[in-house]
PyMOL CGO cylinders between C-alpha atoms (Angstrom):
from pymol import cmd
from pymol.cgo import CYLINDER

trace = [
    CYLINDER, 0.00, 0.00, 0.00, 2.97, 1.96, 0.44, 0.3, 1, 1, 1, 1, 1, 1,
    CYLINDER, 2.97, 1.96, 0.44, 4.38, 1.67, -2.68, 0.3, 1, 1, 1, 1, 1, 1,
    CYLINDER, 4.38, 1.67, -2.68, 1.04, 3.12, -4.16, 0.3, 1, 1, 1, 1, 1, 1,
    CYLINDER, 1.04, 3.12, -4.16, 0.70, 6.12, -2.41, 0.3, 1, 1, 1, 1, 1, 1,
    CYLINDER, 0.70, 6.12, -2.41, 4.43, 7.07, -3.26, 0.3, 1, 1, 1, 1, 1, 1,
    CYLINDER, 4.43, 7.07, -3.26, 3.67, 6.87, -6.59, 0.3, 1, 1, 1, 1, 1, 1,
    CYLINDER, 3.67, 6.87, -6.59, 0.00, 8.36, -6.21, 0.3, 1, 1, 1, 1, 1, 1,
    CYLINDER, 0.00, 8.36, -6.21, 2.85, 11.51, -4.62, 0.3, 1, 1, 1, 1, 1, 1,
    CYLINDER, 2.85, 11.51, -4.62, 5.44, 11.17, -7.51, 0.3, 1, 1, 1, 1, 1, 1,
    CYLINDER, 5.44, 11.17, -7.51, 2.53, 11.31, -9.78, 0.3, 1, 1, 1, 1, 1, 1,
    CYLINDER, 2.53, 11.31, -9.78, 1.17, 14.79, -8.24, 0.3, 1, 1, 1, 1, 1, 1,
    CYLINDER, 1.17, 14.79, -8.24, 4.34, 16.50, -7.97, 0.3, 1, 1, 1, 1, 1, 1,
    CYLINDER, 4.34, 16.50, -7.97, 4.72, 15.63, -12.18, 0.3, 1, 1, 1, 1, 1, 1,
    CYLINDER, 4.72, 15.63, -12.18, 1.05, 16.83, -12.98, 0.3, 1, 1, 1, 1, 1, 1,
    CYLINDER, 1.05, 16.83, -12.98, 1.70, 20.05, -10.25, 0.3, 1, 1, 1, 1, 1, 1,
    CYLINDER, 1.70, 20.05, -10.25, 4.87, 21.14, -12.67, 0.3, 1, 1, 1, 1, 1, 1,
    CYLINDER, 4.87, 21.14, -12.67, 3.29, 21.10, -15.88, 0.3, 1, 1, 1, 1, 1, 1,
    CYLINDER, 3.29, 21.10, -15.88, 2.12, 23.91, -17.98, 0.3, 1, 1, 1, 1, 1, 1,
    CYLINDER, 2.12, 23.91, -17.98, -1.62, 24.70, -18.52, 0.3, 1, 1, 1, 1, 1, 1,
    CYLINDER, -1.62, 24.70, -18.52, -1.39, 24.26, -21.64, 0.3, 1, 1, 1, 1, 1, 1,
    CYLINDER, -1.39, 24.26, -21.64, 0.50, 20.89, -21.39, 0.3, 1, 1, 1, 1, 1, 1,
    CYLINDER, 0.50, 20.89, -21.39, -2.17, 19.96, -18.96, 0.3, 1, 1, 1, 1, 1, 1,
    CYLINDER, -2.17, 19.96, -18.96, -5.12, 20.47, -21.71, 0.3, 1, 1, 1, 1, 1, 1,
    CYLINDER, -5.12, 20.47, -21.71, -3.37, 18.17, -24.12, 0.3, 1, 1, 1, 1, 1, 1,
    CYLINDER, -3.37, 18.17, -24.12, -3.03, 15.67, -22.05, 0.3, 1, 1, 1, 1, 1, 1,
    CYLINDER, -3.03, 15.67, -22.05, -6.63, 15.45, -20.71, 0.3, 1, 1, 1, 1, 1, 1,
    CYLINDER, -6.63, 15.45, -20.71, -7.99, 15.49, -24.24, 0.3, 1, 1, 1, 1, 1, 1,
    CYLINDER, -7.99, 15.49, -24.24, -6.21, 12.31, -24.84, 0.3, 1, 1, 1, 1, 1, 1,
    CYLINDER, -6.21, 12.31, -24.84, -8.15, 10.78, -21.65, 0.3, 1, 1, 1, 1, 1, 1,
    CYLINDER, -8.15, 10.78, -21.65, -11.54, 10.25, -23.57, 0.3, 1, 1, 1, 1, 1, 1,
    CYLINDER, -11.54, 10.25, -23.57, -9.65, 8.60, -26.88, 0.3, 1, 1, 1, 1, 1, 1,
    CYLINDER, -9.65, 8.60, -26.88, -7.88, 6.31, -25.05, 0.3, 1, 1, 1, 1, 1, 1,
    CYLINDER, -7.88, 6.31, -25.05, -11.26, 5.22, -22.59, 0.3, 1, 1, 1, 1, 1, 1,
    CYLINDER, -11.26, 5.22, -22.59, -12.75, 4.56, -26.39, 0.3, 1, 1, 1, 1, 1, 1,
    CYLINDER, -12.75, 4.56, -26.39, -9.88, 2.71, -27.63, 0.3, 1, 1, 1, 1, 1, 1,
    CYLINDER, -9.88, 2.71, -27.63, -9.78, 0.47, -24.92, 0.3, 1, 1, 1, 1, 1, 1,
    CYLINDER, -9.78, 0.47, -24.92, -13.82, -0.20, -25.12, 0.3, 1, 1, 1, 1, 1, 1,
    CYLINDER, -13.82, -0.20, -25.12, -13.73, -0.97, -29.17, 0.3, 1, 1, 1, 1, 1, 1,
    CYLINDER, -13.73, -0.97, -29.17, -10.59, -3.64, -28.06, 0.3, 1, 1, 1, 1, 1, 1,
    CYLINDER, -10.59, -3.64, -28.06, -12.42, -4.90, -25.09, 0.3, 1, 1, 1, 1, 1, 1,
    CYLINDER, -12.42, -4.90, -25.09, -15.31, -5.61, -27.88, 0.3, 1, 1, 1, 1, 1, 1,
    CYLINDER, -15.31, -5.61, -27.88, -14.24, -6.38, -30.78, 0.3, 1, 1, 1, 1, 1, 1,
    CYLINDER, -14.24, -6.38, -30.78, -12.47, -9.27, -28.69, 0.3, 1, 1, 1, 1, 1, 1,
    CYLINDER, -12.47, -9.27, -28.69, -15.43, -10.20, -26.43, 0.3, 1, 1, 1, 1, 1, 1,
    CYLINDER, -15.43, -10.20, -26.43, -17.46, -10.17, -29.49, 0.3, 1, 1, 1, 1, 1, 1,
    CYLINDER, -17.46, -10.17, -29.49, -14.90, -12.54, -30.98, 0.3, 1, 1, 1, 1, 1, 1,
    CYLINDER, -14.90, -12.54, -30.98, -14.61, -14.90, -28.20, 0.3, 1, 1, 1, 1, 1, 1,
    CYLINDER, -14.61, -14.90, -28.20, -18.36, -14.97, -27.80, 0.3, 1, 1, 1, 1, 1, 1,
    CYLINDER, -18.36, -14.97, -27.80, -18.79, -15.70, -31.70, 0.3, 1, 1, 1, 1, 1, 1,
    CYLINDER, -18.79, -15.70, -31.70, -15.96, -18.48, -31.18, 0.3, 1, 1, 1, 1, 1, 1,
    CYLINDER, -15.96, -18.48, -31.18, -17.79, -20.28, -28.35, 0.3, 1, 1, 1, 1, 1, 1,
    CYLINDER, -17.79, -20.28, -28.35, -21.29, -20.20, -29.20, 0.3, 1, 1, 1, 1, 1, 1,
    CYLINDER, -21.29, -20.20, -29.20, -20.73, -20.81, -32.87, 0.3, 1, 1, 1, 1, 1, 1,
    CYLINDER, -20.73, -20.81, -32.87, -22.33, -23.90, -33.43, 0.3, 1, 1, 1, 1, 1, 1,
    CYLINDER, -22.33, -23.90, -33.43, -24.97, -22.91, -30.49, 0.3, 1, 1, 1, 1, 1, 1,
    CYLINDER, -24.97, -22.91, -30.49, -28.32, -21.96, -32.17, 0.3, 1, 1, 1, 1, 1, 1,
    CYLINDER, -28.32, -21.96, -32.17, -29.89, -19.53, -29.91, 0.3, 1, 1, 1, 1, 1, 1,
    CYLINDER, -29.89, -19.53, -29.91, -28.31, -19.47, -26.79, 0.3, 1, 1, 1, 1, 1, 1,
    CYLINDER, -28.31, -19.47, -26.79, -26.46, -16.48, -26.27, 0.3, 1, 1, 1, 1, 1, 1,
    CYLINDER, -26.46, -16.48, -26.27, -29.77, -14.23, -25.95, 0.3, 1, 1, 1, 1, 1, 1,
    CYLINDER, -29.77, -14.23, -25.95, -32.50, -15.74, -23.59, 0.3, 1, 1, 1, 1, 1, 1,
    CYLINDER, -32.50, -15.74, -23.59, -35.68, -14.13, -22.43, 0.3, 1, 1, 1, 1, 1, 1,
    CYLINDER, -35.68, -14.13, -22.43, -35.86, -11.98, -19.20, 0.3, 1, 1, 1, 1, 1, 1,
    CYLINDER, -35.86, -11.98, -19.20, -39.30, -13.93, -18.41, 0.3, 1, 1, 1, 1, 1, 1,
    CYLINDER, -39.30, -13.93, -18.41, -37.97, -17.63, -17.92, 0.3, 1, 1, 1, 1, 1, 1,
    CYLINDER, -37.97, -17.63, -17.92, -38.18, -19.85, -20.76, 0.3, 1, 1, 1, 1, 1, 1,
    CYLINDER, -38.18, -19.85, -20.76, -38.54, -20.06, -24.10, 0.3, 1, 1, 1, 1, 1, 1,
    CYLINDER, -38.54, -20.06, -24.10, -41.90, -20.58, -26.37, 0.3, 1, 1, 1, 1, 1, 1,
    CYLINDER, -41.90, -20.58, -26.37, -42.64, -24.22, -27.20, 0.3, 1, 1, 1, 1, 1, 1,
    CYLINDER, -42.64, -24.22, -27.20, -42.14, -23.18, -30.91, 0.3, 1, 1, 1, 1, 1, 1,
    CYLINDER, -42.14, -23.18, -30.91, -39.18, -21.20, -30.79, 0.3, 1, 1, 1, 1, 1, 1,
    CYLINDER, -39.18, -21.20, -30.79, -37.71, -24.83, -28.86, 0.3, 1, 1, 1, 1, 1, 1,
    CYLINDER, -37.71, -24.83, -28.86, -38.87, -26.91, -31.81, 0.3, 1, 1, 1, 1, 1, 1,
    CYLINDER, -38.87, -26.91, -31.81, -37.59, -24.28, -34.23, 0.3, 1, 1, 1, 1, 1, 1,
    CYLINDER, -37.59, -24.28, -34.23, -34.24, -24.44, -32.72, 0.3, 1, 1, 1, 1, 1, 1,
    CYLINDER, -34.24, -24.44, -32.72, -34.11, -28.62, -32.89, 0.3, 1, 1, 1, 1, 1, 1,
    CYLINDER, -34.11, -28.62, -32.89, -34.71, -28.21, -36.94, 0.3, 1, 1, 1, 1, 1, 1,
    CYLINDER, -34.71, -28.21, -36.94, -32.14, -25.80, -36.95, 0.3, 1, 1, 1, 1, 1, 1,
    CYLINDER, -32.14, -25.80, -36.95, -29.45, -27.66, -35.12, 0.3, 1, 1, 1, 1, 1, 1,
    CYLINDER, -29.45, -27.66, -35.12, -30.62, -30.31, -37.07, 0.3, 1, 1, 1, 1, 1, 1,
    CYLINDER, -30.62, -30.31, -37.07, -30.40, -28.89, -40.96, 0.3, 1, 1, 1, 1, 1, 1,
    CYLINDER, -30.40, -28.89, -40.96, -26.93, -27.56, -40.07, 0.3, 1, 1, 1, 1, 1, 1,
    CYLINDER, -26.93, -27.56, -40.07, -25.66, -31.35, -38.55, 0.3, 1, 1, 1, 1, 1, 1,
    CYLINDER, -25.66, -31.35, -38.55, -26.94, -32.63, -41.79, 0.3, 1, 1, 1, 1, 1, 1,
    CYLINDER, -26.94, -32.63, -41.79, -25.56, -29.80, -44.01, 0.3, 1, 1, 1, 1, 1, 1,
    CYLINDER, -25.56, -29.80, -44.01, -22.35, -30.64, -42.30, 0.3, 1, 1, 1, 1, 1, 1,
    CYLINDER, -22.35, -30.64, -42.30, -22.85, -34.48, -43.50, 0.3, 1, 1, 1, 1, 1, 1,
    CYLINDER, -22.85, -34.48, -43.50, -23.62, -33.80, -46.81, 0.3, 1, 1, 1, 1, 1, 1,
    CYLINDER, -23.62, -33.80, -46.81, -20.60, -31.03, -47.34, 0.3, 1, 1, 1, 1, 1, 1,
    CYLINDER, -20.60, -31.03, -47.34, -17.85, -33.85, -46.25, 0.3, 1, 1, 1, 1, 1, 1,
    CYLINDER, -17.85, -33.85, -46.25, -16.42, -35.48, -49.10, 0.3, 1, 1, 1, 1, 1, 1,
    CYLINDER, -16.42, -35.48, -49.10, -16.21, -39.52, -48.57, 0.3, 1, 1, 1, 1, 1, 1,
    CYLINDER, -16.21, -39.52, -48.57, -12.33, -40.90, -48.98, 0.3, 1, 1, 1, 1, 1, 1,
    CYLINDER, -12.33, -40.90, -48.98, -11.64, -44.20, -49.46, 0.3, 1, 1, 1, 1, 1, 1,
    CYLINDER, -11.64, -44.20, -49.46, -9.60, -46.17, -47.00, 0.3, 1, 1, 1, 1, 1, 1,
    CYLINDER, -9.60, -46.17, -47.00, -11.88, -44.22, -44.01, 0.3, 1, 1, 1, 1, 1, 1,
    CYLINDER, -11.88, -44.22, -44.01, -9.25, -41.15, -43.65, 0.3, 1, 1, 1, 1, 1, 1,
]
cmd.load_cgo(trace, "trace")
């Protein structure tokens, strides 16, 4: 805890010794850098999301109110369904079962 508040002090006596001026500039940077880091922090949570719930039909986004319509369940099934077989189709047999 020490260590922090020395630096929290060597911090204060840099910021006390700088110009107005210099001061301005570097507090316009503060809001370009908070949006920089939020676009990284999404672009790779989107990512990582899109990476584990690819093959997921529907599960990222449920309902506030408990489950899900009875149709919107069977909808889902013939979903995950026509992409398993899509999958089957798409694979080209070899011989010697490689």
């Amino acid at each position: 805890m020490g260590w922090l508040i020395s630096k929290w002090r060597q911090f204060q006596a840099w910021w006390t010794h700088k110009p107005v001026q210099e001061k301005k500039r570097i507090k316009s940077f503060i809001p370009l850098i908070l949006y920089a880091t939020f676009v990284l922090y999404g672009v790779i949570y989107l990512s990582i999301l899109n990476s584990v719930n690819r093959y997921k039909t529907g599960t990222t986004v449920k309902s506030w109110f408990g489950g899900e319509a009875p149709a919107i369940v069977k909808m889902k099934e013939k979903q995950a369904k026509e992409i398993e077989a899509s999958f089957k189709e798409l694979r080209k047999r070899v011989s010697g079962n490689r």
